[in-house]
C-alpha positions in Angstrom: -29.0 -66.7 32.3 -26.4 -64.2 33.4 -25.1 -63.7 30.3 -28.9 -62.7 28.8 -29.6 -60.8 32.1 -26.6 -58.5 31.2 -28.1 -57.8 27.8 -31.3 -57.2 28.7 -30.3 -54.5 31.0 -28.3 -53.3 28.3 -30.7 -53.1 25.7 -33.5 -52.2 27.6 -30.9 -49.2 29.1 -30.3 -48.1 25.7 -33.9 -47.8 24.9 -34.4 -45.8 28.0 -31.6 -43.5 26.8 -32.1 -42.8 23.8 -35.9 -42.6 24.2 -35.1 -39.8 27.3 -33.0 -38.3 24.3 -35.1 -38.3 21.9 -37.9 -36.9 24.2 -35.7 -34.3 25.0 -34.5 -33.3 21.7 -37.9 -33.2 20.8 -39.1 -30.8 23.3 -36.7 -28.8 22.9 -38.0 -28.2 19.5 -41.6 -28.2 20.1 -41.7 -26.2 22.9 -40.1 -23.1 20.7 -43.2 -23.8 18.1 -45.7 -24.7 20.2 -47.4 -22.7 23.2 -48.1 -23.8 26.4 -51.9 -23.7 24.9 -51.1 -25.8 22.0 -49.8 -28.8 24.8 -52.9 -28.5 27.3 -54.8 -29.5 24.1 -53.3 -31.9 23.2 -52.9 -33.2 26.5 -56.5 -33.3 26.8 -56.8 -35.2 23.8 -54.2 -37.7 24.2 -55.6 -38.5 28.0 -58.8 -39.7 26.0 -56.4 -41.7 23.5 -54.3 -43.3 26.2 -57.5 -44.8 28.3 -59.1 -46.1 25.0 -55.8 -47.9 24.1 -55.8 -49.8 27.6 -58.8 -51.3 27.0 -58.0 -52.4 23.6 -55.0 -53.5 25.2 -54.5 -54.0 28.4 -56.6 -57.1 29.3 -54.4 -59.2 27.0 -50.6 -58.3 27.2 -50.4 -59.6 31.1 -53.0 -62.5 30.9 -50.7 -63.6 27.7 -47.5 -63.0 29.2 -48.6 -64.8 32.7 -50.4 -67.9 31.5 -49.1 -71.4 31.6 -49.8 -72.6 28.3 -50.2 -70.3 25.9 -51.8 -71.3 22.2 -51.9 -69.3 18.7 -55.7 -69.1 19.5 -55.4 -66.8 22.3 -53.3 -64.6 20.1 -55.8 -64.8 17.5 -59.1 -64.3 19.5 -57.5 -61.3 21.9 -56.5 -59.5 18.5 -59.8 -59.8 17.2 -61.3 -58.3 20.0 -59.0 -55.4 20.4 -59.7 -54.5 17.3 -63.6 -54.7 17.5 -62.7 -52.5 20.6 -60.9 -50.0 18.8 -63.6 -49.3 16.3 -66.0 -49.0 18.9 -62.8 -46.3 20.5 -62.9 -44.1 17.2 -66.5 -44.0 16.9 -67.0 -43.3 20.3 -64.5 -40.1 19.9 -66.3 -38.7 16.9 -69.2 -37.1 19.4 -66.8 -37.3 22.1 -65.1 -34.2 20.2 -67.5 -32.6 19.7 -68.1 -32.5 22.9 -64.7 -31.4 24.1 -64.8 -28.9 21.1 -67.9 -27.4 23.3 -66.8 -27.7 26.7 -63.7 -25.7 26.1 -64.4 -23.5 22.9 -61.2 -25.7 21.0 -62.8 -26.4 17.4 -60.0 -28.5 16.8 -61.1 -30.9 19.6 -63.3 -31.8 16.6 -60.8 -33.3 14.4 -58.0 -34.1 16.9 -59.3 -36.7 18.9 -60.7 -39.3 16.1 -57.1 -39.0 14.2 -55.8 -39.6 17.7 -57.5 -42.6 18.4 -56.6 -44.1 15.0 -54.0 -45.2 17.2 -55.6 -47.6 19.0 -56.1 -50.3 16.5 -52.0 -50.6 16.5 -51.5 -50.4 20.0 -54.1 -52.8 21.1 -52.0 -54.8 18.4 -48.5 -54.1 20.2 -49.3 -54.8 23.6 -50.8 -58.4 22.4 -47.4 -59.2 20.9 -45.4 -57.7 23.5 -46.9 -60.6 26.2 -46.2 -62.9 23.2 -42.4 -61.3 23.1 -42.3 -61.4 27.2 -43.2 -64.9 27.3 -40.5 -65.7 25.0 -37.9 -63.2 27.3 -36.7 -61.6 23.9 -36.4 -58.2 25.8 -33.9 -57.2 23.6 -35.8 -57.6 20.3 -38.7 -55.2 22.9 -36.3 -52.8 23.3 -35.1 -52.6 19.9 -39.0 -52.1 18.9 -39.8 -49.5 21.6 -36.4 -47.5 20.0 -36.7 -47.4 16.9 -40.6 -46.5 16.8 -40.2 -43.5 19.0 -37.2 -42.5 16.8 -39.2 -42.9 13.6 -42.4 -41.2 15.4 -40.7 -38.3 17.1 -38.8 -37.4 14.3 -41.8 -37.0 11.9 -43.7 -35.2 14.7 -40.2 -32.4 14.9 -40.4 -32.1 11.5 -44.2 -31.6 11.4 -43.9 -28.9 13.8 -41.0 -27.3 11.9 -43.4 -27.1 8.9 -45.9 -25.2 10.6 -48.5 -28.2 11.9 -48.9 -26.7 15.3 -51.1 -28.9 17.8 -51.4 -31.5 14.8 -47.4 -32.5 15.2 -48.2 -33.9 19.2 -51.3 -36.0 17.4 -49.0 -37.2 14.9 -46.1 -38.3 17.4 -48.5 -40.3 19.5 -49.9 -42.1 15.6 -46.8 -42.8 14.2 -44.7 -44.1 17.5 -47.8 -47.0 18.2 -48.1 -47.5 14.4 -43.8 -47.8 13.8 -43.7 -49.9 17.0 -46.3 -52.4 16.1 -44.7 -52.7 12.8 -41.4 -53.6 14.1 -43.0 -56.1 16.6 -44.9 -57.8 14.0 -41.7 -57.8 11.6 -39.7 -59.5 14.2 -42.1 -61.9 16.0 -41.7 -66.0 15.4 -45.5 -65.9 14.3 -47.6 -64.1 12.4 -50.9 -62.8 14.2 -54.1 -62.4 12.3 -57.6 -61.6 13.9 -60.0 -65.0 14.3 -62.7 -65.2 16.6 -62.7 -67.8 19.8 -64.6 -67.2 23.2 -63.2 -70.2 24.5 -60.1 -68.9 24.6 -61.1 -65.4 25.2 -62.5 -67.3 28.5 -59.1 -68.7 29.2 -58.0 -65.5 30.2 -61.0 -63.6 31.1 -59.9 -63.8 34.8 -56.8 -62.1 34.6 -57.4 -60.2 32.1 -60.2 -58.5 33.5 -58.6 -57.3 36.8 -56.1 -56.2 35.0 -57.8 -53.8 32.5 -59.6 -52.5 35.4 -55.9 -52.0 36.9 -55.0 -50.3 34.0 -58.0 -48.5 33.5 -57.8 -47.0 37.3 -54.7 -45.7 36.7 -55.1 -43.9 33.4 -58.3 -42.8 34.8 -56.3 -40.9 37.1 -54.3 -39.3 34.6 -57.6 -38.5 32.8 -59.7 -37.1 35.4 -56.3 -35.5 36.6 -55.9 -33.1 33.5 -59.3 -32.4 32.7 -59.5 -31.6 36.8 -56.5 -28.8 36.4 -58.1 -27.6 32.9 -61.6 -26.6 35.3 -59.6 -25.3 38.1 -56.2 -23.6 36.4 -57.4 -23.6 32.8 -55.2 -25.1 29.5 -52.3 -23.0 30.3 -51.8 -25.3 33.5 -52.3 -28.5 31.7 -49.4 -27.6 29.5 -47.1 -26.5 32.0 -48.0 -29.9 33.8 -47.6 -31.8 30.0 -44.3 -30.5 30.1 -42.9 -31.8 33.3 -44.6 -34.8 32.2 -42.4 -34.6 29.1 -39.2 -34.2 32.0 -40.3 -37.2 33.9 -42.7 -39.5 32.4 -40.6 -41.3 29.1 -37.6 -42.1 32.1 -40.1 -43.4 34.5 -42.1 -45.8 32.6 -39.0 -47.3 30.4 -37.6 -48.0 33.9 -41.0 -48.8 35.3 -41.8 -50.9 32.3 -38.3 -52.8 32.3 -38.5 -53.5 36.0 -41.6 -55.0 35.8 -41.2 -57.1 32.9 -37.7 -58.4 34.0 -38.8 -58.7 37.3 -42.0 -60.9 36.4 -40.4 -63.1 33.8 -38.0 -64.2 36.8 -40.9 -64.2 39.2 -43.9 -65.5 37.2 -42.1 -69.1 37.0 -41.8 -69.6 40.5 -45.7 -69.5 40.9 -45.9 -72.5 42.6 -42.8 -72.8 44.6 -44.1 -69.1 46.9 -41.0 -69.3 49.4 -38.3 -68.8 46.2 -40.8 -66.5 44.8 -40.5 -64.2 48.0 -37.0 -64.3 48.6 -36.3 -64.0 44.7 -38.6 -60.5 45.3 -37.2 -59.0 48.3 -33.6 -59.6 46.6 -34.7 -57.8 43.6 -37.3 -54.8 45.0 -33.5 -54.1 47.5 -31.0 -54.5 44.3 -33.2 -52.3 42.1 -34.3 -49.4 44.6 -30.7 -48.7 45.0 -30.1 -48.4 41.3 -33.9 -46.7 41.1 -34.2 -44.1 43.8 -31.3 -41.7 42.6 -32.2 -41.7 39.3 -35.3 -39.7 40.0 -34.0 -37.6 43.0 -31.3 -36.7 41.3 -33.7 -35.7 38.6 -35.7 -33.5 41.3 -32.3 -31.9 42.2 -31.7 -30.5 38.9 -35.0 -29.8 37.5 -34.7 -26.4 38.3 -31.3 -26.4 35.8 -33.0 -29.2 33.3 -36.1 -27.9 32.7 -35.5 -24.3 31.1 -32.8 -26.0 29.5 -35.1 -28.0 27.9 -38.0 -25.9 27.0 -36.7 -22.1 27.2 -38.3 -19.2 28.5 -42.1 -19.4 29.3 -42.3 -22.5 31.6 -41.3 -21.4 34.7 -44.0 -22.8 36.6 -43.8 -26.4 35.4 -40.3 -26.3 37.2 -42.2 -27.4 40.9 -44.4 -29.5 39.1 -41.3 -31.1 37.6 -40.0 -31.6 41.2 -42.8 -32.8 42.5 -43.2 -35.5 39.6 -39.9 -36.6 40.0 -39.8 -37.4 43.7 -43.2 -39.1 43.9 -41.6 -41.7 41.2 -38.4 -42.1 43.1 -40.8 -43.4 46.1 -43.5 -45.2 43.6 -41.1 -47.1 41.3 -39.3 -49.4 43.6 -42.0 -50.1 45.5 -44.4 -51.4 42.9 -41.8 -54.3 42.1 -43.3 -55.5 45.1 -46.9 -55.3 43.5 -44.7 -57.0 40.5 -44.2 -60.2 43.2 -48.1 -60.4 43.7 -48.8 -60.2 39.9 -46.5 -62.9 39.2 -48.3 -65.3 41.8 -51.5 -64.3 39.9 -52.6 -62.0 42.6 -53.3 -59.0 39.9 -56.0 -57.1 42.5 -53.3 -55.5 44.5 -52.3 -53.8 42.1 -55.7 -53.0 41.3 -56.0 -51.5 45.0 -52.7 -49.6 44.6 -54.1 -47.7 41.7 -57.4 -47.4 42.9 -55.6 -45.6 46.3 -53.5 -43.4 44.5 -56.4 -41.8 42.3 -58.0 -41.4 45.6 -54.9 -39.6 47.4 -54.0 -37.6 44.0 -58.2 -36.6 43.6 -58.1 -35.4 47.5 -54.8 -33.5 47.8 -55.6 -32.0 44.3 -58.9 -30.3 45.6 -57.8 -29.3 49.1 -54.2 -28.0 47.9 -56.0 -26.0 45.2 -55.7 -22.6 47.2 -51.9 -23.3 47.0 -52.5 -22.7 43.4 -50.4 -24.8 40.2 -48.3 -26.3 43.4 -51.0 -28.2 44.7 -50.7 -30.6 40.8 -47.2 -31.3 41.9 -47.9 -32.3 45.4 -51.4 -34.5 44.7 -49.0 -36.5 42.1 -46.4 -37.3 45.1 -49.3 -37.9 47.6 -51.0 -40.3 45.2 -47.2 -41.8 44.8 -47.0 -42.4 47.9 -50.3 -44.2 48.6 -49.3 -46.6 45.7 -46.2 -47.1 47.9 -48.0 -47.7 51.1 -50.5 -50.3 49.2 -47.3 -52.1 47.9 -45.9 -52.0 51.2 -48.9 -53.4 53.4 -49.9 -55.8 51.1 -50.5 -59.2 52.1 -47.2 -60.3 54.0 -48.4 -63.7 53.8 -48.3 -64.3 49.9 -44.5 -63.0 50.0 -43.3 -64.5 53.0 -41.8 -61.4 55.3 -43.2 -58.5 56.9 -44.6 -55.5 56.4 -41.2 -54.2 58.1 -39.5 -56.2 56.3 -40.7 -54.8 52.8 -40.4 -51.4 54.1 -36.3 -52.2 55.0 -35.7 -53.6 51.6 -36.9 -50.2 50.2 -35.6 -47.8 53.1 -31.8 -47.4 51.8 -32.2 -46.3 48.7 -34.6 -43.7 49.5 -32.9 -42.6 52.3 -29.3 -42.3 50.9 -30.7 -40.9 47.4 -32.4 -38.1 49.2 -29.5 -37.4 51.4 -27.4 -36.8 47.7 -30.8 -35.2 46.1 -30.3 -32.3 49.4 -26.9 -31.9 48.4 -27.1 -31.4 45.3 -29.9 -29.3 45.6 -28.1 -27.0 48.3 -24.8 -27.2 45.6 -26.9 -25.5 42.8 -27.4 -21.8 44.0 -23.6 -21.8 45.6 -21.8 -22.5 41.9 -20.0 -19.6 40.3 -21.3 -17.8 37.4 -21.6 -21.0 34.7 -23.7 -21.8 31.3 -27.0 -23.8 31.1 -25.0 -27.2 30.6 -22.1 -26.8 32.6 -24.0 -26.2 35.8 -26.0 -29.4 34.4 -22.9 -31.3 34.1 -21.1 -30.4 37.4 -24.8 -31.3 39.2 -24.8 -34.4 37.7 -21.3 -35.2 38.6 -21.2 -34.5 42.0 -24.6 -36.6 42.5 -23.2 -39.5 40.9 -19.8 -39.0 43.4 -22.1 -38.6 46.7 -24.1 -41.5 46.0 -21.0 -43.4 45.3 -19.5 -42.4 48.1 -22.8 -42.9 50.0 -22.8 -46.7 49.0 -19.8 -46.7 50.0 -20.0 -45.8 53.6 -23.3 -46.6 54.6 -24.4 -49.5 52.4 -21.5 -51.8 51.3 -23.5 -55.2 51.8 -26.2 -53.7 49.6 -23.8 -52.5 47.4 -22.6 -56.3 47.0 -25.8 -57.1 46.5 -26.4 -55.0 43.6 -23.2 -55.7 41.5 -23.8 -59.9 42.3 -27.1 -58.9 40.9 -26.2 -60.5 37.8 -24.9 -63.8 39.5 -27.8 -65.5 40.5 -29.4 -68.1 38.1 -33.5 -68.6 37.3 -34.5 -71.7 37.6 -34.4 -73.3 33.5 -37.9 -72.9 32.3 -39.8 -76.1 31.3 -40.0 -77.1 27.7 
């Protein structure tokens, strides 16, 4: 077990990598051919994609990953209604654009949003072999997937935009990353999934499956209404500046959001019935990970202000609080939802249901009464709604873990508190180095936050630290058959 543990980290910290490089690379083009314009409508565009492929996806990939006995059928019958799902998606967005080609006097709303939502029909497929790939624990096969079908996506979507596509190249990364990705899974899984039609087992995992789409669905909503609430109050402009801190934060957050959670509930999910392990097996990992979590994303906020025009170039000044803002919540949001990780693993999918449903809430709120604050107030509603989800995660249910709400909150506590000490140092070092390039300021920011949290660790936290490089020693129970 230790031996695959240490793989899957390193695989799945490859993908992360090279995704975040990839991303970046990317951007860095795009953002020199593309105005801030050209991303607000495409952001719009997208947000409509991204909800339409959680529902052709979402109610399967947990239900399949989490159930006991899983049976071809399943596989069969949840692929077949994804993709009935998916048709009903792209005929759905062919008024839908229209609509938005209206609303916001964007013609190409027209024509963008049906070949975006082409997409759905291989994501839908994706997610229903990544519970397959889950239950198997083949992370590394996942993370060799995930890799290789941004690289072949983002690189046709560069050289799109190099060629003049404009708006079209962002449609055409978000096509061809789903459509490469379910390729590779499909090349690489033990079976061979084709559509047939079975409500029984469609029924099998109605349960699960349904609280987690509206999990899912919650959550995007939030991203959806989110956009389309800056487009009414900022107009487009906004939405891109806000696409591109997006661009800064989001691919880091949910590879390591997405890794946690999968690792995390593969070592969790088999404990279901033995609830003291499970609990102790969660607080060990939510305290191990938030030390490894936490600085990555403060850090981040520390040198957004260096990163970001690095990244993008003149013009996008204003995404650089946003950035900050983004950054931070998810260095709070992150660690904490491995806790919501615990509950899902012991079948208890609602609270993460009611974490969702409180950050839309918190985000919606601070959005509208921060609006006089003016772009700011995006930043801020997105690390209010943060840390609502935190809160939930925190509060929920002592009982079905086995500790307190005190004690959740001191698992987490270290990490944040020693990675913002380092993220105010850093951020106090920046203005006070000498005259320096772009990337040498970048490097010697980097470099010094690794040192202080080293150093941090060090002093403040050695048992923790113990705990985090014996995080590899402990051995999952064998799993049954």
């Amino acid at each position: 077990m230790r031996h695959r543990l240490v793989k899957w980290l390193g695989w799945s910290g490859f993908d992360a990598v090279g995704r975040i490089a990839l991303l970046t690379g990317s951007t860095a083009v795009l953002s020199r051919c593309l105005t801030p314009h050209d991303f607000g409508v495409a952001a719009l565009a997208l947000t409509v994609v991204t909800l339409a492929s959680v529902i052709v996806g979402a109610p399967f990939e947990e239900a399949l990953a989490q159930r006991r006995i899983l049976r071809l059928a399943h596989l069969r019958a949840a692929l077949t209604a994804s993709w009935l799902a998916s048709l009903v998606c792209v005929l759905l967005s062919i008024p839908l654009g229209l609509l938005l080609a209206r609303a916001y006097g964007e013609p190409q709303f027209l024509w963008l949003l049906p070949a975006g939502m082409v997409s759905v029909f291989f994501s839908g497929h994706s997610d229903i072999l990544t519970g397959l790939i889950r239950r198997q624990r083949r992370f590394t096969d996942l993370a060799k997937a995930n890799l290789l079908g941004n690289a072949i996506g983002i690189v046709a979507s560069v050289g799109l935009a190099l060629a003049g596509a404009g708006v079209w190249a962002l449609i055409a990364q978000r096509l061809l990353v789903v459509a490469a990705r379910a390729a590779l899974l499909q090349a690489g899984a033990t079976i061979v999934v084709l559509p047939s039609r079975s409500v029984a087992h469609l029924r099998d995992i109605a349960r699960y499956g349904g609280l987690s789409l509206i999990d899912r669905l919650t959550d995007n909503l939030t991203y959806l209404v989110f956009n389309y609430a800056i487009g009414g109050l900022y107009g487009l402009n906004v939405v891109g500046y806000v696409n591109m801190a997006m661009r800064l934060v989001e691919p880091l957050r949910s590879a390591i959001g997405a890794t946690g959670h999968n690792l995390a509930f593969s070592l969790l999910s088999r404990l279901q019935d033995e609830p003291e392990r499970l609990g102790a097996r969660a607080r060990t990992i939510t305290a191990n990970a938030a030390l490894a979590i936490a600085p990555v994303f403060v850090g981040l906020a520390a040198v957004t202000p260096v990163l970001l025009p690095l990244m993008a170039g003149p013009g996008w000044d204003e995404a650089i609080e946003i950035g900050i803002c983004l950054a931070l919540g998810t260095a709070i949001c992150v660690p904490s939802r491995l806790l919501i990780t615990a509950l899902c693993a012991r079948g208890r999918p609602e609270y993460s249901l009611i974490a969702n449903l409180a950050a839309f809430s918190a985000t919606m709120a601070i959005l509208v009464l921060a609006a006089p604050l003016g772009p700011v107030s995006v930043g801020l509603s997105r690390l209010g709604g943060d840390m609502a989800q935190a809160a939930v995660a925190i509060g929920a249910s002592p009982h079905l873990l086995g500790w307190s709400r005190r004690g959740s909150f001191l698992a987490l506590a270290p990490a944040w508190a020693l990675a913002g000490l380092m993220g105010l140092v850093v951020a106090r070092l920046e203005p006070a180095l000498p005259h320096l390039g772009q990337i040498a300021r970048l490097c010697v920011l980097i470099g010094a936050g690794v040192g202080l949290y080293a150093l941090f660790l060090a002093l403040f936290a050695r048992e923790r630290l113990a705990g985090l490089t014996g995080l590899f020693a402990f051995r999952a129970k064998p799993a049954e058959g």
